[in-house]
C-alpha distance (Angstrom), angle and dihedral (degrees) to the residues before:
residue distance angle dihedral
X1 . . .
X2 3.69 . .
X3 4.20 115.6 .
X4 3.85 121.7 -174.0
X5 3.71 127.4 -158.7
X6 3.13 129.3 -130.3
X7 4.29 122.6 -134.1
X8 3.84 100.1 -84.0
X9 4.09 94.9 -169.9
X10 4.00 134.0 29.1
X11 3.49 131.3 -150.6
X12 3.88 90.8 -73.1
X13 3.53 112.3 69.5
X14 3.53 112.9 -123.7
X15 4.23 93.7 32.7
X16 3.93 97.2 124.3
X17 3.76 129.4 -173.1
X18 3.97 124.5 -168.8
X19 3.63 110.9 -105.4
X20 4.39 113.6 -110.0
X21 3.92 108.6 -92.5
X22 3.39 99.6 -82.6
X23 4.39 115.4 -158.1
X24 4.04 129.4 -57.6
X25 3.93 109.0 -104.5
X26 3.53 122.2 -178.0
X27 3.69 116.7 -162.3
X28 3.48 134.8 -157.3
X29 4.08 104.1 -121.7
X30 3.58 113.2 -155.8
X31 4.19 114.4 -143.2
X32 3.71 125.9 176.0
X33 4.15 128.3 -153.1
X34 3.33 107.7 -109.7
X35 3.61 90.9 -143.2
X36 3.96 106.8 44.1
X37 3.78 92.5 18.5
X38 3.84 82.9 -130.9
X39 4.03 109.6 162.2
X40 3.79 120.2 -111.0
X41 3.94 125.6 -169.8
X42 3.90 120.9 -166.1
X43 3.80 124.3 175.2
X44 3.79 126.1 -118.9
X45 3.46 136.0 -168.6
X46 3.64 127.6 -155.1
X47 3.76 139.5 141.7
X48 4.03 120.7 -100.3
X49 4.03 89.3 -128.4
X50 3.82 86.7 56.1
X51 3.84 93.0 57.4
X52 4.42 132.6 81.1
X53 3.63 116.4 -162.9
X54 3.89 107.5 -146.4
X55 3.89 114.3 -149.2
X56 3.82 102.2 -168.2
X57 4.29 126.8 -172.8
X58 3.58 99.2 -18.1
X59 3.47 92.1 160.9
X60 3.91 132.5 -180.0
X61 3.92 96.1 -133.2
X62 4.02 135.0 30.4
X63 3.41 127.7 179.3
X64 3.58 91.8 -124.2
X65 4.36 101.9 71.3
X66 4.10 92.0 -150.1
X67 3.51 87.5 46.7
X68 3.69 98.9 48.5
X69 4.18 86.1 48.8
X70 3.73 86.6 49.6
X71 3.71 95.2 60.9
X72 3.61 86.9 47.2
X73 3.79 92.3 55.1
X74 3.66 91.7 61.8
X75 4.01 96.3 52.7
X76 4.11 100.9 78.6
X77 4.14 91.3 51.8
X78 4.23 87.8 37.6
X79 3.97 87.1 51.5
X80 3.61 85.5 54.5
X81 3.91 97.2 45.2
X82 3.55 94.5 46.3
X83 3.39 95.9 50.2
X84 3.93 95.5 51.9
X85 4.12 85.2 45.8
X86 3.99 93.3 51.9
X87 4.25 87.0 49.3
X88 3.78 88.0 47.0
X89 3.94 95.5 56.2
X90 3.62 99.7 -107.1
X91 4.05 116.7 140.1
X92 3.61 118.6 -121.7
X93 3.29 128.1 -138.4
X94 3.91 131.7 -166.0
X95 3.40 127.7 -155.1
X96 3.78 133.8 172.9
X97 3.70 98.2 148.5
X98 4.09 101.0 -168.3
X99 3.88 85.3 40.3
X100 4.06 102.3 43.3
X101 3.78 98.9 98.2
X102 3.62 93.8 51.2
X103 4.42 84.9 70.7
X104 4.14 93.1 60.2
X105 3.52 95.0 140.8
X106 3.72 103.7 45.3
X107 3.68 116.9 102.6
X108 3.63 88.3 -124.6
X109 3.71 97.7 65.1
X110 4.14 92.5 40.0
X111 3.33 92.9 47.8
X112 4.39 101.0 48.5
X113 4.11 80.2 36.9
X114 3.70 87.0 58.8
X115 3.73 102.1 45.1
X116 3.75 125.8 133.5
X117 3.92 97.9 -105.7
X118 4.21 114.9 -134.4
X119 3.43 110.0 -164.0
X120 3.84 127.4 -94.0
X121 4.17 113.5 -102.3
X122 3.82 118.4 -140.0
X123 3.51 95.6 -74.2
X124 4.08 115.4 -136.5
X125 3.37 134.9 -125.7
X126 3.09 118.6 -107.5
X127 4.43 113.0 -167.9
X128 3.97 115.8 -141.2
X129 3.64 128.2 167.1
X130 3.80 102.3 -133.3
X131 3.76 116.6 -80.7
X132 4.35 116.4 -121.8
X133 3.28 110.0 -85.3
X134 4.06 120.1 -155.1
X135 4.27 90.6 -168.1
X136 3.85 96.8 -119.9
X137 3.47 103.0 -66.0
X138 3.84 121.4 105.3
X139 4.34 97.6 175.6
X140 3.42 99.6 85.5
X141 3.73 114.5 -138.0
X142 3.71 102.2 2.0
X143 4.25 94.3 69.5
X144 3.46 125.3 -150.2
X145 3.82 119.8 -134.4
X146 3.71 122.5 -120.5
X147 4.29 120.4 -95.7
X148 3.96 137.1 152.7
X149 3.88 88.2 -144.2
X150 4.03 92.4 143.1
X151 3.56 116.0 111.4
X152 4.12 99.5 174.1
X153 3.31 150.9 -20.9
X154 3.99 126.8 -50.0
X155 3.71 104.2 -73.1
X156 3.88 99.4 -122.1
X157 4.07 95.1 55.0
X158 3.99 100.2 102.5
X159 3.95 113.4 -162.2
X160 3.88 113.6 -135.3
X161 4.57 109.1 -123.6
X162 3.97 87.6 -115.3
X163 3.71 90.6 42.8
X164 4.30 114.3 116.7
X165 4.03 124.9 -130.1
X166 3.79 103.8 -166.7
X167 3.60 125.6 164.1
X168 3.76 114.6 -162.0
X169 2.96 142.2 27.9
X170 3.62 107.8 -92.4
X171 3.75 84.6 54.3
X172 3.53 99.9 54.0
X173 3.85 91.7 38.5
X174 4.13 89.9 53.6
X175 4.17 90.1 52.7
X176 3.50 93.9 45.3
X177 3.90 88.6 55.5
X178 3.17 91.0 46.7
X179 3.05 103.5 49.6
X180 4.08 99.9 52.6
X181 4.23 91.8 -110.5
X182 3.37 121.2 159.6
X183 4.07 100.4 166.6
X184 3.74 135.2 44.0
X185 3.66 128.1 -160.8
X186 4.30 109.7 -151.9
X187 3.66 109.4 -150.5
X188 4.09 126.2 170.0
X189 3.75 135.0 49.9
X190 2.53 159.6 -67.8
X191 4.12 84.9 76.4
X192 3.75 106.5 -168.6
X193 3.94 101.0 26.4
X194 3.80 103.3 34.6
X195 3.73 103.3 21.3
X196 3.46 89.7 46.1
X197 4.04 103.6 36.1
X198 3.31 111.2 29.1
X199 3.82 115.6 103.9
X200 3.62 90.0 -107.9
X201 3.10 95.9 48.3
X202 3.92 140.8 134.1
X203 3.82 95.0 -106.2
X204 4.05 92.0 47.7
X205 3.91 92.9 45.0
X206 3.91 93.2 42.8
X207 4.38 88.8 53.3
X208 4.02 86.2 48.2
X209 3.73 81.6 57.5
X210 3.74 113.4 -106.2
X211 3.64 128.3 137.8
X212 3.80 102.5 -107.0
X213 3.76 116.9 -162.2
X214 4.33 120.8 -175.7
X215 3.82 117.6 -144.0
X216 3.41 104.8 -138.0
X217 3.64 97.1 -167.2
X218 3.77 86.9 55.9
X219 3.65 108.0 59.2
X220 4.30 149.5 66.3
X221 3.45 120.3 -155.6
X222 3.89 124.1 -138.0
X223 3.55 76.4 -78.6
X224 3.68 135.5 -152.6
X225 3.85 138.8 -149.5
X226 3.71 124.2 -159.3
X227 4.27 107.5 156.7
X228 3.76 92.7 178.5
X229 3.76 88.1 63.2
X230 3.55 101.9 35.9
X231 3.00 103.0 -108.4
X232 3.94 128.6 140.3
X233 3.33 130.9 -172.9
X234 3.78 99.6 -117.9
X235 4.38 86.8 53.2
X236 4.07 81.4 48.5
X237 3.83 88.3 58.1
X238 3.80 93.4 41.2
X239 3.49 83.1 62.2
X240 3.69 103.2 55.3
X241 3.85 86.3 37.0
X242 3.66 84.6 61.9
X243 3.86 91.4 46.1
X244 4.10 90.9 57.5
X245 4.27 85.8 49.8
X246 4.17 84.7 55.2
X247 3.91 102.5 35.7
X248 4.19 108.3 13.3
X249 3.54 133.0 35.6
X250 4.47 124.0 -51.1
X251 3.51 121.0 -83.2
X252 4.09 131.8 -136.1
X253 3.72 134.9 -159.4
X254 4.01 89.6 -114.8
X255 4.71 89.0 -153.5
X256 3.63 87.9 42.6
X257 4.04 94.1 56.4
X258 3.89 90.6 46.6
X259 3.87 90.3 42.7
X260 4.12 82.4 64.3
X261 3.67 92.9 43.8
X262 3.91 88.8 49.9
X263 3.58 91.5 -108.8
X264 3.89 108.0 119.4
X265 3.95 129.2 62.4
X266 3.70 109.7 -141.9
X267 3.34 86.5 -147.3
X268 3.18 99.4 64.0
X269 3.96 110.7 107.5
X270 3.66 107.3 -143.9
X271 4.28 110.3 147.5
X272 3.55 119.3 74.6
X273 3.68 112.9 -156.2
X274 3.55 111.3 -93.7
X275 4.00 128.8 -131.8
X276 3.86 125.6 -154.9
X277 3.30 115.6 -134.7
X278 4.53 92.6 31.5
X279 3.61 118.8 -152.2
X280 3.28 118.1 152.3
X281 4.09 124.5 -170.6
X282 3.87 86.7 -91.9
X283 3.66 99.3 50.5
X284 4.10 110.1 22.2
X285 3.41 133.5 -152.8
X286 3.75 107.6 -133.4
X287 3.84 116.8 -160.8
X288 3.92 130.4 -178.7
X289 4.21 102.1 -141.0
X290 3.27 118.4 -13.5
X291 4.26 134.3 -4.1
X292 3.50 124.4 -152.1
X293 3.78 110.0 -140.3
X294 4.34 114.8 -161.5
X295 3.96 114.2 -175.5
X296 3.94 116.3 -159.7
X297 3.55 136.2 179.3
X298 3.68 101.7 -172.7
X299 3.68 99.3 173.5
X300 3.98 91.7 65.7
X301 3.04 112.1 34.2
X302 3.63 99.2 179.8
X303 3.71 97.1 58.2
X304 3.98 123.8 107.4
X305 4.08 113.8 -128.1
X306 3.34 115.3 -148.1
X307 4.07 132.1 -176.4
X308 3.67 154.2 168.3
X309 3.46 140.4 -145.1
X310 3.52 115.5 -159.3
X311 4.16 89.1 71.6
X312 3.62 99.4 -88.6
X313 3.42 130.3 142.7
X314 4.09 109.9 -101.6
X315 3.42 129.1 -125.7
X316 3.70 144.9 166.1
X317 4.23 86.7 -83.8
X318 4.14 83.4 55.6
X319 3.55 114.0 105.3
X320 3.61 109.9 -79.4
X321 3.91 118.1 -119.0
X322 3.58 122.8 -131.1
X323 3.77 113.3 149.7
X324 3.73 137.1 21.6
X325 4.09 112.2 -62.8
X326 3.56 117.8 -125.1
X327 3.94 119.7 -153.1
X328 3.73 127.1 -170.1
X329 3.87 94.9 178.5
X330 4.09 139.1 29.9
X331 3.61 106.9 -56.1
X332 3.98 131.8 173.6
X333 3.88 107.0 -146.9
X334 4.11 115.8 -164.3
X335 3.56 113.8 -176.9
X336 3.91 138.2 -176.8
X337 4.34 135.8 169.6
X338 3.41 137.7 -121.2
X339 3.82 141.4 -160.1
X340 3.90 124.5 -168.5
X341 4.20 80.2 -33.5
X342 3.68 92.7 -46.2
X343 3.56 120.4 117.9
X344 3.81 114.7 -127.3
X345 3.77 112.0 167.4
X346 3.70 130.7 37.9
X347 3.16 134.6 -95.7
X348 4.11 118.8 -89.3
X349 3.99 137.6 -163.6
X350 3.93 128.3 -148.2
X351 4.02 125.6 179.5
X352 3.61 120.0 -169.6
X353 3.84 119.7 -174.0
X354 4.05 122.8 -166.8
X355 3.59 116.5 -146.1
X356 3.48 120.2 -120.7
X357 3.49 127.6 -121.1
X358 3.51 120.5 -73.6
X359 3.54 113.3 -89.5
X360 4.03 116.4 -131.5
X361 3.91 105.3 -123.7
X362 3.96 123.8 -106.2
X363 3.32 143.5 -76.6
X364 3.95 94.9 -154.1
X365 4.12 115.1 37.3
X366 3.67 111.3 -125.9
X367 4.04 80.7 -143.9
X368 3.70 90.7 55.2
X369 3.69 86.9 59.1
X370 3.90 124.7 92.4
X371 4.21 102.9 -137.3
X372 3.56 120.1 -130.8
X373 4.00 81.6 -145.1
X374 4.00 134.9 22.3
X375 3.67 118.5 173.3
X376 3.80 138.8 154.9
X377 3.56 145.9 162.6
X378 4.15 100.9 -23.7
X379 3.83 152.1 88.9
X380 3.50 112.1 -54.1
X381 3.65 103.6 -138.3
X382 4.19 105.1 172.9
X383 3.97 129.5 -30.5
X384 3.35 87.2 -78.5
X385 3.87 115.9 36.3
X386 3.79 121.6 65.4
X387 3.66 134.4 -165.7
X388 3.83 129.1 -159.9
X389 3.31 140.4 -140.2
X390 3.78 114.6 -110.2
X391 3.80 87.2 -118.1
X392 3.58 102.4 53.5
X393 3.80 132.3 57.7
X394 4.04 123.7 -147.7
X395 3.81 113.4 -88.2
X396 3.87 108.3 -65.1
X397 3.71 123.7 -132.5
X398 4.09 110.9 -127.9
X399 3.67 82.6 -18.2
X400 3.61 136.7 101.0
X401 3.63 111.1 -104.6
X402 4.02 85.5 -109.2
X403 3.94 93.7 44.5
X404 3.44 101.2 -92.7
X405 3.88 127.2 116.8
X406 3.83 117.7 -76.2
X407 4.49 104.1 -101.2
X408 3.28 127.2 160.9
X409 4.02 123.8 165.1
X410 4.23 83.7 9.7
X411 3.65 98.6 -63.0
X412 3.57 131.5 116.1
X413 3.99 127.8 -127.6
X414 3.66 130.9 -162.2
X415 3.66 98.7 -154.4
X416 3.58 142.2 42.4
X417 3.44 159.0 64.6
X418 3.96 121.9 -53.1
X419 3.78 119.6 -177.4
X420 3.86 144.5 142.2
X421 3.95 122.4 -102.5
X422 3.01 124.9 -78.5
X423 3.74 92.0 48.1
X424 3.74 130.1 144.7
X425 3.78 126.2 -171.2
X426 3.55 119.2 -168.0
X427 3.76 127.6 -160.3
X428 3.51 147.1 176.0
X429 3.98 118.2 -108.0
X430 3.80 114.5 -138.2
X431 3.49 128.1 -151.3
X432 3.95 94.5 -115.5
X433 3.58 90.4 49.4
X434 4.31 105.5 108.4
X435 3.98 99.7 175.1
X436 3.67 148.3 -5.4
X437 4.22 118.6 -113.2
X438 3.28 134.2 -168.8
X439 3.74 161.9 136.0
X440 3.71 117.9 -138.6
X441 3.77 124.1 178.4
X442 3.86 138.2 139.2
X443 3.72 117.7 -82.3
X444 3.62 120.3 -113.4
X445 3.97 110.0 -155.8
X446 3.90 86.9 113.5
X447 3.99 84.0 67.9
X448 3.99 87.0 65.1
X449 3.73 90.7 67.9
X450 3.76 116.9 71.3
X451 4.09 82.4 -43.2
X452 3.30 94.3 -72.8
X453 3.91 100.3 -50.6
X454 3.49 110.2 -157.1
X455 3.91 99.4 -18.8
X456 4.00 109.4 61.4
X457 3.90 90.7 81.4
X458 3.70 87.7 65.4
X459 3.74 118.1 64.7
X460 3.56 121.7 85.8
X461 3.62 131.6 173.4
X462 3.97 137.7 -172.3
X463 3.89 108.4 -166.9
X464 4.42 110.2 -149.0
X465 3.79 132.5 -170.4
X466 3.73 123.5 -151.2
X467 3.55 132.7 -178.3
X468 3.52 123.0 -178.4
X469 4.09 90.1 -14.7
X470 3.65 93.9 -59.7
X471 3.88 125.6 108.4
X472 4.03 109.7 -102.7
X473 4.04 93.0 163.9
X474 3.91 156.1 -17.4
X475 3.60 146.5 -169.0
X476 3.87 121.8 -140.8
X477 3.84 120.8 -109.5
X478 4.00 102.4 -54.3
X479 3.68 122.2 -147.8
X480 3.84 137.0 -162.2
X481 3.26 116.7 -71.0
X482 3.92 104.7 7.6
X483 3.72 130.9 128.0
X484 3.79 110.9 -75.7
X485 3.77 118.3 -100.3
X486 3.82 117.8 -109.4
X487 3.43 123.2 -125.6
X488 4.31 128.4 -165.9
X489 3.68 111.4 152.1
X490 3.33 122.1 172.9
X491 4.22 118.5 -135.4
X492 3.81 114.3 -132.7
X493 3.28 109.7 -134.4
X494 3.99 123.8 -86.0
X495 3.97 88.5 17.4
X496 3.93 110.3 154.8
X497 3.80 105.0 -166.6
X498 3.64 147.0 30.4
X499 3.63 129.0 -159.6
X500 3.97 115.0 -159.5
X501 3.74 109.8 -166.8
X502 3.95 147.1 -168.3
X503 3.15 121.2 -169.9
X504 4.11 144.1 170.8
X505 3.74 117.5 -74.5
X506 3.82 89.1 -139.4
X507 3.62 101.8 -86.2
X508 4.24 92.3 80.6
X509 3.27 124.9 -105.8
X510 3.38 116.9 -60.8
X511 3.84 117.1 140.8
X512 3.72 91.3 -1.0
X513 3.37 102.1 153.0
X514 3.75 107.6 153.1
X515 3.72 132.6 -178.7
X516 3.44 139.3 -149.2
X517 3.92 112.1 -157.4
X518 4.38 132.2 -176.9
X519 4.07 78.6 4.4
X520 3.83 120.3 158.6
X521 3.32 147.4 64.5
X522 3.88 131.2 -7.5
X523 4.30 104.9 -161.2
X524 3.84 125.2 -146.8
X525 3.57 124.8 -113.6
């Protein structure tokens, strides 16, 4: 079935025209009993033209690594939802509240921005008992702390030119007037904070009257993780899923309703398999002992996951996975899923790094220390003349690289080194000296301005030991935030230099201010 849209906006912004009917769907709404919880399905009929689909915080960072890999999980089967919505007539609507101003320019944003306004109706209230919460976090034990490091949406969602970006509620009210809409579809997370809250959201648009509908293949709750109990985070969003069917507004499995309107390939592989806690090589998830790995694919349920962890690529002759993994050292998960030999979900990554031990602190202060070498971000300009960039400073003793006090993890340090990636220090070795120590993380003083608004999701760090030109030790990719990395390197004997290095994470340099803290020199009895 072919559909063809008609031109949604004219030269002017602001001139609107009402889409062309677009086809009759009847979906199957989903409703629980608020008492037994027992399921209940109606039917409903409505017209594709009459319906917005309302794509809220689907961000391209998160403080919270598995959640921020969670989002991204839902993008390849959204792509294919909002595509098949946008040929059936339906208006889309984008909204990434914290994140909205940063797409002034786009004719999505000018063109809600400059909507004729209709004035708000008495808006209704609506009871709810208060939806679980999980508090942010979706690792499980090891917690992540608290940013607003997003700065837009996941890269791979692609707005339509007749697509709408509002951002409150008298906005998104005013276009859906406009526009002749009678039902709105709430996809995106995070389901019973943003969803929910947000001025746009399903409880505002449902008390101005609309017929608000939750895709339940679409969204992550403020999830939480707890493996000793059982408890992943895609059951933990079932469950506030099923609180919205009691207390809010019906739900619908988005793919299935197109799948009846001959919309949606089955074919079409569109869930990677998910992992509980998420690192991935770019953003790690440290752990002290032991982690406790679960893998889901909770959008086919009859499929077999299988994995590896020595970096291979799975297949169906990879072990087969069957209850949570636990790890006691650094381990690289890839996982993929199966059905009757067919592969139906695509292929994922984990990382998982163990800390070290803790390090005892030194004898000899790497601060204390004149280096034989300090260079940063810069010009080059012989072996023995630097120059650097206007935004970075030369490496800082007992100081952040910006002047500040050394932090990492929220505690202070009295001494150390604080400088910006790429950064070498070069020193000599001395006989007495037995090992290298230290604690190297990223520093946090970003975090004391609007926590990090827009810029915490951007430095990385990986922390390298050199002595005499030949690796001795490194750190995996470090991120804002995160427990220090622990360094205890033994010297070989007659060694004559050591280079202590920063460098980029892989995504350049930006923000990369990195510190070394209780970093020096251990001496020999």
């Amino acid at each position: 079935m072919k559909f063809t849209r008609s031109i949604l906006l004219t030269v002017a912004l602001g001139t609107f025209l009402l889409p062309v009917a677009g086809v009759e769907l009847e979906f199957d709404l989903q409703r629980r009993n608020p008492d037994t919880g027992d399921v209940l399905v109606t039917k409903e009929r409505v017209a594709s033209s009459k319906i917005g689909v309302v794509v809220v915080d689907m961000w391209n960072y998160h403080w919270c690594k598995t959640s921020t890999m969670r989002v991204a999980a839902l993008v390849p089967r959204m792509k294919k939802v909002l595509q098949a919505a946008h040929d059936m007539e339906m208006t889309i609507f984008w909204c990434p509240s914290d994140v909205a101003d940063n797409y002034v320019g786009t004719i999505q944003h000018e063109a809600a921005a400059n909507a004729p306004r209709v004035p708000l109706p008495a808006l209704k209230e609506i009871k709810c008992p208060a939806a679980p919460d999980g508090g942010g976090c979706t690792c499980g034990k090891e917690r992540c702390p608290g940013n607003y490091g997003w700065d837009g949406m996941h890269p791979d969602l692609q707005m339509f030119p007749d697509d709408f970006m509002p951002n409150d509620l008298e906005t998104l009210y005013s276009l859906c007037r406009q526009r002749g809409l009678s039902h709105l579809i709430y996809l995106g997370v995070h389901t019973q904070v943003c969803l929910l809250g947000k001025s746009i959201g399903l409880r505002n648009l449902s008390s101005a009257g609309f017929q608000c509908i939750l895709a339940r293949d679409l969204t992550d709750a403020h999830g939480k993780y707890d493996p000793e109990r059982g408890l992943t985070p895609d059951e933990f969003t079932a469950d506030v899923v099923a609180h919205f069917e009691k207390f809010l507004a019906p739900t619908i499995n988005f793919a299935a309703e197109l799948k009846k309107a001959g919309q949606w390939n089955d074919d079409w592989i569109v869930d990677p398999v998910r992992l509980a806690p998420w690192g991935t090589p770019a953003r790690p998830h440290l752990f002290e002992e032991e982690v406790i790995v679960t893998l889901t694919a909770p959008w086919q349920s009859h499929a077999t996951i299988f994995y590896t962890l020595d970096g291979s690529e799975p297949s169906t002759r990879s072990p087969r996975y069957s209850t949570p993994l636990r790890f006691s050292e650094t381990t690289r998960v890839r996982a993929i899923a199966f059905e009757d030999g067919k592969q139906v979900c695509l292929p994922s990554e984990g990382f998982f790094a163990r800390l070290p031990a803790m390090p005892p602190k030194p004898n000899v202060q790497l601060s204390d220390l004149t280096p034989l070498r300090a260079v940063g971000p810069g010009h080059s300009l012989a072996s023995t003349e630097h120059r650097f960039s206007p935004v970075s400073s030369p490496p800082q003793r007992d100081r952040s690289n910006r002047g500040a006090s050394l932090r990492l993890r929220g505690k202070e340090y009295a001494k150390g080194m604080g400088v910006h990636a790429p950064n070498q220090l070069v020193y000599e070795l001395k006989p007495e000296y037995d090992r290298f120590v230290a604690l190297a993380g990223v520093d946090e003083h970003i975090l004391e301005v609007s926590n990090g608004s827009n810029l915490a999701m951007h430095p990385s760090v990986a922390f390298k030991i050199f002595i005499d030109g030949k690796p001795a030790a490194e750190s995996p990719v470090m991120r804002i935030a995160e427990q220090p990395w622990r360094f205890d390197v033994k010297i070989p004997a007659a060694s004559k230099r050591i280079s202590v290095i920063a460098t980029d994470g892989g995504n350049g340099n930006k923000e990369d201010l990195a510190n070394w803290v209780e970093a020096g020199f251990v001496l020999k009895h």
